[in-house]
C-alpha positions as CSV (number, residue, x, y, z in Angstrom):
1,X,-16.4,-35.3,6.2
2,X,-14.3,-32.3,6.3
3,X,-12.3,-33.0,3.4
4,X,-15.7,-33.1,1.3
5,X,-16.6,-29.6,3.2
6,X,-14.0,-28.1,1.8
7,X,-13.6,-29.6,-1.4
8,X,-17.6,-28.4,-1.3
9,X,-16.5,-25.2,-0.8
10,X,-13.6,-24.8,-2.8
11,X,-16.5,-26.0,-5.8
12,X,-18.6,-23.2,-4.3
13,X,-16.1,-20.6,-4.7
14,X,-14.7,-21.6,-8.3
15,X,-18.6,-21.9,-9.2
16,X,-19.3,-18.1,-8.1
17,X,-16.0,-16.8,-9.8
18,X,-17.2,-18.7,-13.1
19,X,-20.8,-17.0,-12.9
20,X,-19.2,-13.5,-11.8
21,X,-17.0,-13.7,-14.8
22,X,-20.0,-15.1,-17.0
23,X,-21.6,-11.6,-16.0
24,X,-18.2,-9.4,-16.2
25,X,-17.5,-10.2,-19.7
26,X,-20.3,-8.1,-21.0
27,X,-18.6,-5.2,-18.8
28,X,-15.2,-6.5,-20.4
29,X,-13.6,-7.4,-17.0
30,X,-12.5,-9.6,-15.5
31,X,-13.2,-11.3,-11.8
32,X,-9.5,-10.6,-11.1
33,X,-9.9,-7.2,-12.3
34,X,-13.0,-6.6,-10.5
35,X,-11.4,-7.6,-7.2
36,X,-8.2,-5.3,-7.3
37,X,-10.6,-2.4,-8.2
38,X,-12.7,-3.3,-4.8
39,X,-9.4,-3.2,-3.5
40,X,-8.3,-0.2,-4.8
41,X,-11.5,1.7,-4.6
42,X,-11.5,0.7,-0.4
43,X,-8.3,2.1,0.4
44,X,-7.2,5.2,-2.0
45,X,-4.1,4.8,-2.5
46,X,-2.5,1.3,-1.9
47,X,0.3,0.1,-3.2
48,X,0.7,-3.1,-5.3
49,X,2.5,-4.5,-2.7
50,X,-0.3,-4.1,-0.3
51,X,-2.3,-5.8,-2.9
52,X,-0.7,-8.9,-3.4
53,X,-0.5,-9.7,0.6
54,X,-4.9,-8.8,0.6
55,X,-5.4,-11.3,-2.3
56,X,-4.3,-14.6,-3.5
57,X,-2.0,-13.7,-6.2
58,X,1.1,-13.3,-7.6
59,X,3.1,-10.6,-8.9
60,X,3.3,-11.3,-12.3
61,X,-0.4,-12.0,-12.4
62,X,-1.1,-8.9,-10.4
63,X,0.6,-6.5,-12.8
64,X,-0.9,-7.9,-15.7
65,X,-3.8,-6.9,-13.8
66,X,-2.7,-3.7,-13.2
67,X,-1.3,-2.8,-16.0
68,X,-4.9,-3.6,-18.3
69,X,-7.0,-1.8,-15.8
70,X,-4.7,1.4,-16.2
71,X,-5.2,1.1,-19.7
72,X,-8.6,1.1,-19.6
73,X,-8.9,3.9,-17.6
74,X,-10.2,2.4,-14.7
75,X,-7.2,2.9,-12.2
76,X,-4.1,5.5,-12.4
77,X,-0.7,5.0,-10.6
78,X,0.8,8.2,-8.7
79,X,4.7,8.0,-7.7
80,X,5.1,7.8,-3.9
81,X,6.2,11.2,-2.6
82,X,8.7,9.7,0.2
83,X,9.6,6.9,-2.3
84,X,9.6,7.2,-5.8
85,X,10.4,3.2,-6.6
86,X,6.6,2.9,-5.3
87,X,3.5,3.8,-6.7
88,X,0.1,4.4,-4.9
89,X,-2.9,3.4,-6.9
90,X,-6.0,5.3,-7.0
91,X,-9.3,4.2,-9.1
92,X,-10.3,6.7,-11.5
93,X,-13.4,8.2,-11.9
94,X,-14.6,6.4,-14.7
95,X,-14.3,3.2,-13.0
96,X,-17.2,4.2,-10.1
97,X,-19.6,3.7,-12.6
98,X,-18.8,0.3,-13.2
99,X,-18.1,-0.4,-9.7
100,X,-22.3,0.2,-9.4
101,X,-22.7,-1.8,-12.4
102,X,-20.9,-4.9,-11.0
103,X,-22.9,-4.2,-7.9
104,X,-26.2,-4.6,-8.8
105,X,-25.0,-8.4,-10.9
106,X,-23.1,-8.9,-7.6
107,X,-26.6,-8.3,-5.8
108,X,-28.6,-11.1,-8.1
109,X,-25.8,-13.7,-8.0
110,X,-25.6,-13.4,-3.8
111,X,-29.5,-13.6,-4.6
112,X,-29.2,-16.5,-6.2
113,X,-26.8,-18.7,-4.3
114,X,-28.5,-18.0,-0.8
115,X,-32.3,-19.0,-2.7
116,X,-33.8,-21.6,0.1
117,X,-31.4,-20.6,2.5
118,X,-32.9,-19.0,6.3
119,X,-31.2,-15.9,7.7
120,X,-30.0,-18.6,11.0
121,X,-28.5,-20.8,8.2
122,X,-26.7,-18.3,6.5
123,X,-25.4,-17.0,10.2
124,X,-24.3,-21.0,11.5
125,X,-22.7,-21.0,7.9
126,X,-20.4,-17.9,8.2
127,X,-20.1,-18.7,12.1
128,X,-18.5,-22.5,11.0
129,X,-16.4,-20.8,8.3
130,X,-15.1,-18.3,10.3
131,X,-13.9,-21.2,13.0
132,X,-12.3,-22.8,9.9
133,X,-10.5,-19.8,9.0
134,X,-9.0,-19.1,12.7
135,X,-8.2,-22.8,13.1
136,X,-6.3,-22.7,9.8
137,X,-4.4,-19.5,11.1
138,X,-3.6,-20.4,14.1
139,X,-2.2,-23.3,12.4
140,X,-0.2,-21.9,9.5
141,X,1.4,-19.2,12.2
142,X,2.6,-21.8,14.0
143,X,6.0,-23.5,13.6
144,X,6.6,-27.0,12.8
């Protein structure tokens, strides 16, 4: 049974990127995109490094990212004062607008996937996942 939980909602997931992204193309962005400007946009700033250990990534993929959303304006990259090999990223102006934009498609899609589901069912959902999550932690912290 738990093996088809989380196959479930690994589906789930990949389902609610695919939709996201059905809605981001007509903003010409992507999910990945999307995420490293929520990123970005929550902690002024951040380095790419900090990036890639907050999301599931890689570095290559990461500045390919980075490197589209700069050229679209949406972030800019400011050499770190104390080291200059780093680079603090900051989201540009621009990109707030859109960051409302994807909000209010974000809104309908959350809509959408919770339709039929109660407040308490949400709460027993997110309460399980969260015991998931620390179980798996504990786990992968652990040595074998």
């Amino acid at each position: 049974m738990v093996k088809e939980m989380c196959y479930k909602l690994n589906k789930s997931s990949m389902l609610y990127k695919r939709l996201m992204s059905k809605h981001l193309e007509r903003l010409n962005i992507t999910y990945s995109q999307l995420m490293v400007l929520r990123v970005a946009n929550q902690e002024p700033g951040i380095t790419a490094k900090e990036i890639l250990m907050q999301m599931d990534t890689d570095k290559a993929t990461l500045s390919g990212v980075l490197a589209r959303l700069e050229r679209d304006n949406y972030i800019y990259r400011v050499k770190n004062e104390k080291d200059k090999r780093i680079q603090n990223i900051f989201v540009s102006e621009g990109s707030e607008r859109l960051c409302t934009e994807v909000s209010v498609i974000e809104r309908a899609c959350i809509s959408d996937l919770i339709d039929g589901i109660s407040d308490t069912e949400a709460e027993n959902f997110l309460s399980i996942l969260d015991r998931f999550i620390a179980n798996q932690v504990a786990k992968i912290d652990e040595d074998f």
